[in-house]
N, C-alpha and C positions, 0 to 999 in steps of 0.2 A: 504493500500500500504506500508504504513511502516513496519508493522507487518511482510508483504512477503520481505522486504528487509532486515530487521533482521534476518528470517530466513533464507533467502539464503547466508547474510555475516557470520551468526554460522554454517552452513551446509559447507560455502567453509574452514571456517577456521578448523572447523574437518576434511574436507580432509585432509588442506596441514599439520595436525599434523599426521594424518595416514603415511604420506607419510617418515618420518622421525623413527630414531631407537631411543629408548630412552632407556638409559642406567643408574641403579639408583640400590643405595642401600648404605654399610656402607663401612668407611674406616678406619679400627683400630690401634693399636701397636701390641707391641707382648705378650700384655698380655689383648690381646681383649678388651682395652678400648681405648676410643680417644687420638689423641696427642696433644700436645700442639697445631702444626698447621701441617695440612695436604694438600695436594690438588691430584686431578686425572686428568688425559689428556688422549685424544681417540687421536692416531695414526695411519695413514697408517704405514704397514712397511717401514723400507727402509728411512723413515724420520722423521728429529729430530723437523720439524715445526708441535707442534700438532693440529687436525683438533677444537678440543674444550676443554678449562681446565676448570678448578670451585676449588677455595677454600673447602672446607667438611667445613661443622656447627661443631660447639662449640661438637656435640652428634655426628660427624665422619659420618651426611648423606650427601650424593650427587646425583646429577641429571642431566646430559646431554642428548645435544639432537643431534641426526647429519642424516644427509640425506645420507650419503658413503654406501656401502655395499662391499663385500668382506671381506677379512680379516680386520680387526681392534684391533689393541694392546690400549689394558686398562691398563693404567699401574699410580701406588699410590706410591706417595711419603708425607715424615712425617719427621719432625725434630725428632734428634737422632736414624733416621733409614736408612737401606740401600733400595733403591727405588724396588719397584716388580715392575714386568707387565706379563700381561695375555692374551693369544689371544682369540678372537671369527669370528665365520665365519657365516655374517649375509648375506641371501640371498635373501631375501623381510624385507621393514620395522618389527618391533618388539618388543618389551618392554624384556627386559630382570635386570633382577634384583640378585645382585652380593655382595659379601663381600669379600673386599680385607686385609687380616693381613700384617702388616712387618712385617719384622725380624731385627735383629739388627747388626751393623757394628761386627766384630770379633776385637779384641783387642787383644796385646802383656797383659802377666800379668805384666809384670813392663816396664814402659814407662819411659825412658831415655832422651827422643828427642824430642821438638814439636815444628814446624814450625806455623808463622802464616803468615797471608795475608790479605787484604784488599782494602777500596778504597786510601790509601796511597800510593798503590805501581799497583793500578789497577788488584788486583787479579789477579797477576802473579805469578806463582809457581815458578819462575826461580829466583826470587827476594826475596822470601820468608825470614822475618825476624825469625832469632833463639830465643826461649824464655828462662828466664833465671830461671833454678832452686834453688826452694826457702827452706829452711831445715825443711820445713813441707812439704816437697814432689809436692808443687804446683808450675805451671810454671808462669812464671809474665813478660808481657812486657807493657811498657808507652810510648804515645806517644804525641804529641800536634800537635792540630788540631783547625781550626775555623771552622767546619761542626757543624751543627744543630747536628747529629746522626752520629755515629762512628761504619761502618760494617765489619765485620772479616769473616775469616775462619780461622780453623786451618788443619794443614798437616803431614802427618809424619806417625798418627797411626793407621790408620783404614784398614781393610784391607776388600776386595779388596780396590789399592788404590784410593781414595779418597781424597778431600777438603771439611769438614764437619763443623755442626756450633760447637762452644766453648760450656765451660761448665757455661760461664757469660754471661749472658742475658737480658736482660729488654723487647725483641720483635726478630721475626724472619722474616728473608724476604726469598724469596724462591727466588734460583739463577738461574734459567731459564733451570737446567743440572741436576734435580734429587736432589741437594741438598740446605741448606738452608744458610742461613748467619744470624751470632748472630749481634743483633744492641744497642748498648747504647748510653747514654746522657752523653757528656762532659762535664767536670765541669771546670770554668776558663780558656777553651781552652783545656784543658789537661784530657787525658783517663788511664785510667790503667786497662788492663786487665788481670784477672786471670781464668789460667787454672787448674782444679781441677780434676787428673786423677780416683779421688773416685767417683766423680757426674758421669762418663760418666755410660751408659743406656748397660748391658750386661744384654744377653738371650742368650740359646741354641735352643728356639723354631722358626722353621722354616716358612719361609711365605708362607700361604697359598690363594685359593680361590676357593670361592664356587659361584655357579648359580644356585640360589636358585628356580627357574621356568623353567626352560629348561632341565631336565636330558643329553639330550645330545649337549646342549651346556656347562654344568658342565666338562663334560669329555671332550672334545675339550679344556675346558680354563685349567681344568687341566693338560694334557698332555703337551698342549704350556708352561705354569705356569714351567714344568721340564725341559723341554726343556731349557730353559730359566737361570734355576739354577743350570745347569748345567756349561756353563758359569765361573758363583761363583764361584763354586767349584772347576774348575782347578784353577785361577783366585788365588783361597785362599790356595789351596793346594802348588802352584809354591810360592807365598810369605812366609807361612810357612817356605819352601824348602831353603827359599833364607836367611829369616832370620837367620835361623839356620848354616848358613855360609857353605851349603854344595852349590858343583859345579852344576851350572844351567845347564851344558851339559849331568850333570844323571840324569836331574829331569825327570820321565815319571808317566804321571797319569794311574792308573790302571784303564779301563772302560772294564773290563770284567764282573763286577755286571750290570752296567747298561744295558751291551751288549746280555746278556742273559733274563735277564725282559724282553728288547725291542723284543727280538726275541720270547717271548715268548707270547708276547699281539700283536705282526702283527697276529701269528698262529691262536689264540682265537680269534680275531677281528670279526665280521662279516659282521656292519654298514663300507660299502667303505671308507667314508668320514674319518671316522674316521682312518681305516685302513692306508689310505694314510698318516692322520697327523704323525700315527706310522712311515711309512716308511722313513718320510721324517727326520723326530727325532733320526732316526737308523744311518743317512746319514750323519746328524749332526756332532756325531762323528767322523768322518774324518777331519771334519774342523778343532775339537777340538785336533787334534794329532792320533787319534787312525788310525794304518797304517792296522792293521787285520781284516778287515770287509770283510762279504760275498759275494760274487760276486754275488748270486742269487738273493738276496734281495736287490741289487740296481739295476738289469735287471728285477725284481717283479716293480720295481716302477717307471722306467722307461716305464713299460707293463701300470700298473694300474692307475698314475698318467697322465692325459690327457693332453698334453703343454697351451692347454685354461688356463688351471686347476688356478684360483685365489692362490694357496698353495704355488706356485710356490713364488711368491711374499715375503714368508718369507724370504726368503734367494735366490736368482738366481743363484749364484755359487752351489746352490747341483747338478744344472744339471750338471755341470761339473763333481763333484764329482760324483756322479752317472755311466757316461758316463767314466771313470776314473774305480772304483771299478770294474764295470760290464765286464771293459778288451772288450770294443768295438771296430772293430777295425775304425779308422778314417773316411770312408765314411758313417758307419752305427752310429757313434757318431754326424756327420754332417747334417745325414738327419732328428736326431731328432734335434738340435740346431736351422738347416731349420724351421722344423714346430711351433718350440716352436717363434721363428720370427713373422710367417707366422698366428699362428691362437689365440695367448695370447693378448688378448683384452687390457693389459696395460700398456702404453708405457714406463711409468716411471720403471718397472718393466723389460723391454726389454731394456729400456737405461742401468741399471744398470748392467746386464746380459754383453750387450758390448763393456760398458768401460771397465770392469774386463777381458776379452777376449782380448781385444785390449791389455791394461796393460800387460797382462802377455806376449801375441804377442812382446809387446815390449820389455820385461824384457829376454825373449828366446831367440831373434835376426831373431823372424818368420815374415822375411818383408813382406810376400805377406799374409798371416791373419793379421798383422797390418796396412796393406794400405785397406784392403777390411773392415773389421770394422770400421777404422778411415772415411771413405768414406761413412758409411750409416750414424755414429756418428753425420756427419758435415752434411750434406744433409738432413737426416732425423728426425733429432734428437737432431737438433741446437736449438731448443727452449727450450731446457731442462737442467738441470745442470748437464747431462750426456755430453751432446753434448759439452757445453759448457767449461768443463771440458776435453774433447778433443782436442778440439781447444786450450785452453792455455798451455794441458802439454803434448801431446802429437804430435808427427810428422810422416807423411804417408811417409816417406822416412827415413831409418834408418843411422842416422851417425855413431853408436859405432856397429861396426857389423865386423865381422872377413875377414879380407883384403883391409879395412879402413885403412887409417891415421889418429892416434891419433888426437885429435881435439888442438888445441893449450893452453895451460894452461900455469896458472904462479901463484904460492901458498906460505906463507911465512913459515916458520919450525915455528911449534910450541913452542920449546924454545926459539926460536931465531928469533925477527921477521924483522931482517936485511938478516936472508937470505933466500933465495928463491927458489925452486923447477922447475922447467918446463920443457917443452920438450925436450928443447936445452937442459938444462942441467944435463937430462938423457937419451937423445943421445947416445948412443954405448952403452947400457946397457938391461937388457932382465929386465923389471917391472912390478912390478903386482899395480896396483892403486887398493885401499881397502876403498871405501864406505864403511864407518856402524857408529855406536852408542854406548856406555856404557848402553843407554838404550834400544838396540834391544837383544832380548833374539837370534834369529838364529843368529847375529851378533858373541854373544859370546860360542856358540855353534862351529863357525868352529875355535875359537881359536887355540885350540888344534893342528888343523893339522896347521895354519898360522906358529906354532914355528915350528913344524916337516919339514915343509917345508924350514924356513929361515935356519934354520940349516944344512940342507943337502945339500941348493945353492947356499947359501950366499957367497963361495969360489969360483963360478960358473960365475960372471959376471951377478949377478941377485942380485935385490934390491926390498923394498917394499914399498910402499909411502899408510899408514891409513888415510886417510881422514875422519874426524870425522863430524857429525851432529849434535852433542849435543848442549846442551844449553848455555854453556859457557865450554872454553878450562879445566877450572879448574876438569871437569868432567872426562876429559880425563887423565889431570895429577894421581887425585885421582886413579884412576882405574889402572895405571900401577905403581902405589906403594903398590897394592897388589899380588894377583895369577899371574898376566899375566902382563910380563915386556914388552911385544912385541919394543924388541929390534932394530925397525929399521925407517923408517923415518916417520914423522908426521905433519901431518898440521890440523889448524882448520878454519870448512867453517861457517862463518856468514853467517848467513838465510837458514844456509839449503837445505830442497828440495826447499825453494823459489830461493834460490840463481842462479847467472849467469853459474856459473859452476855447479849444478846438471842439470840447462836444456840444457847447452852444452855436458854436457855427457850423458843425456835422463836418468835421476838418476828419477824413479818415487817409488821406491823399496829399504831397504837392507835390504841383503848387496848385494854390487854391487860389485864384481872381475872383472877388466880387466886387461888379459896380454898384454903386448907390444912388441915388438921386438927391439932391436939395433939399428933398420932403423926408430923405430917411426910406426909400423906398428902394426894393432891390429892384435895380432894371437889365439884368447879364449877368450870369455866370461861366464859371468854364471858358468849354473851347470857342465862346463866342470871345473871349477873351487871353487868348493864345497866337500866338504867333503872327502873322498877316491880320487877322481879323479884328486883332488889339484896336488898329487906330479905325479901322472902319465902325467898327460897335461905337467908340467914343464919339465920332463924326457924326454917326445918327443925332444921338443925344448931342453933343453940342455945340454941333456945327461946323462946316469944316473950316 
């Protein structure tokens, strides 16, 4: 009898390991050996809570195990490297086995500037202490402390940007976000850390992965794997752009190479599955900026991409974009959004779908698709951090909407914080209230027409009140003591989009434009109020 209970407890417990995917193989650098310390984590799309991590052995191997199917992001991270990830599309349990290389951060050749950060200041980039250059070229900052172990990061140089570990070290903790934190032993209370811009880890070789037992799950994590670093690429191309102190309003990345490969491997395709990953990677690029894509090719994958389809779940905004390229017109773009509702098995993938819907519903001033998504959101959807995330920042009835009453405000001047902005006190005046950031790139995008425009109206009985989101006012000074004077009124909002006044003005977005009228009356929002359209909206109202 025992014998038979033995084998029925080894016969169940071989089931319930059938029943799970197990995912194993190596985790390298970029020079295909181990790192110092590495680890891997299996993802759903769509969220940053991974379903399972592991540390990689001393020899860069690892081994997960997870019961999910669908899409699954594999994605390796490693001290002195920038994090990869790779998709796979598992549809029954399976053993699949993989090697992930990094690649390494990109770096300035000469490094001027290095911020650090820690548990000092709770690893806060906004607080970030400056380190002081030493005349052997290394950066050095001291601190005293009564902690057992003293954790840093440094900031400033890596590009994409990044908070990485130092080049001092004694042990690495890995900071929950892709990257690592350097850790040493205080001595007498007191640390001193040096930064050594010769230690840091430069490669030009790029990160890859392979699937070493599945040919076509190799090609799937490879295409995702580009898809992916693609990303990087504008990412590192725009900071190049930026460094090099040219205007972030001509930055455009060329994706005419990528655009023609892509188009040229849906054509060859012939496995669907795969095909679809192509189309949906082609679709991609829209996200990334690219405004010249095919109209065919995103009404091909609209045709061949089923709304069941798990793919979906990369990214749920392609539908849009999709439906968007292909020039559908509204009821025939509705009745796929319908289906893709109606028959995609998962929810957190349809929560995500619309919020983002809603959001922009909001952001447009389109009350009646922002009361009908905010209403399945709450209803159907409340138990998820879609839903949830509705209910705290969004509202099914539109206050900032054109023939509204400005909502009532009261903001102090940025130089001055004795005096004070508000309704009343621009009252009889035609104003444009200007959401945005030093650090939003569209933000400093409509610069350009913001002066075109102060200057042509400013004679006009029209004013412009910036209201900035940054992280501290100081960001804002810096910034109009170089390119861009924006000559007219200013205030700075603590907290942000958390703040009372982003959610009285339903700010979930910049940059936010709204005009006002004389009477306090909203007369334009938005992209009536973007780019081209800026001075013509204005000209309506007051005159050319």
């Amino acid at each position: 009898m025992k014998k038979l209970m033995l084998l029925v407890m080894v016969c169940f417990v071989a089931a319930m390991s059938q029943e799970q995917t197990v995912i194993k193989g190596s985790l390298l650098g970029h020079d295909g050996k181990p790192m110092l310390k590495g680890h891997v984590h299996v993802l759903k799309p769509g969220h940053q809570r991974p379903l399972a991590s592991m540390e990689a052995t001393k020899e860069g191997s690892f081994e997960i195990k997870t019961g999910e199917s669908g899409i699954l992001i594999v994605q390796g991270t490693g001290v002195n490297h920038l994090q990869f990830q790779a998709a796979l599309i598992i549809e029954k349990p399976t053993v699949v086995e993989m090697e992930l290389r990094l690649g390494t951060f990109l770096y300035p050749s000469e490094i001027t500037q290095v911020k650090i950060m820690g548990d000092f200041n709770n690893f806060n980039f906004n607080t970030a202490r400056e380190m002081e250059r030493q005349p052997d070229g290394t950066f050095a900052a001291e601190f005293e402390t009564t902690a057992e172990k003293f954790k840093y990061q440094v900031y400033g140089i890596a590009t994409p940007p990044h908070s990485i570990n130092g080049t001092h070290s004694e042990d690495y903790e890995y900071d929950g976000g892709g990257d690592y934190r350097s850790v040493l032993t205080p001595q007498n209370g007191k640390v001193r850390v040096i930064f050594d811009p010769k230690k840091l880890v430069r490669s030009d070789t790029p990160p890859s992965v392979r699937v070493t037992n599945n040919p076509l799950l190799n090609r799937i994590a490879s295409i995702a794997s580009e898809m992916f670093m693609r990303d990087a690429m504008l990412q590192g191309a725009a900071e190049q752009h930026r460094q090099a102190g040219k205007d972030m309003k001509e930055f455009r990345y060329d994706w005419s190479s990528e655009k023609l490969k892509l188009t040229g491997q849906i054509e060859a395709e012939k496995d669907p599955k795969v095909r679809q990953l192509l189309l949906l990677s082609y679709l991609r690029l829209g996200q990334l900026g690219e405004r010249d894509l095919d109209a065919g090719l995103a009404l091909r994958a609209l045709n061949e991409i089923p709304p069941e389809s798990p793919l979906w779940s990369a990214s749920p905004v392609l539908l849009r974009v999709a439906t968007s390229v292909a020039q559908l017109p509204p009821e025939k773009a509705n009745e796929y959004m319908d289906a893709f509702l109606t028959k995609n098995p998962d929810r957190n993938v349809k929560g995500s779908f619309l919020l983002n819907e809603a959001m922009m519903a909001q952001m447009m001033g389109k009350a009646d698709i922002l009361k009908r998504y905010y209403t399945i959101l709450v209803n159907e959807y409340g138990d998820t951090q879609f839903g949830q995330i509705a209910k705290a920042r969004l509202k099914p009835e539109l206050t900032i909407a054109v023939g509204k009453p400005v909502p009532d405000f009261s903001v102090a001047a940025l130089e001055d914080s004795k005096k004070v902005y508000s309704k009343s006190s621009l009252k009889g005046k035609y104003y444009l209230l200007d959401f945005w950031a030093v650090w939003c790139g569209p933000c400093i995008a409509e610069m350009d027409n913001l002066h075109k425009a102060y200057e042509r109206f400013k004679k006009k009985n029209f004013e412009i009140l910036s209201l900035s989101f940054d992280p501290k006012p100081e960001d804002v000074v810096k910034f109009r003591n170089e390119k861009w004077k924006m000559p007219w009124l200013h205030s700075f909002v603590q907290g942000g989009f958390n703040s009372d006044l982003a959610k009285s003005f339903e700010v979930i977005g910049i940059p936010k434009p709204i005009l006002v009228d004389k009477d306090g009356v909203i007369v334009a929002t938005d992209m009536d109020l973007r780019g081209e359209r800026l001075e013509k909206t204005l000209a309506k109202h007051l005159g050319e």
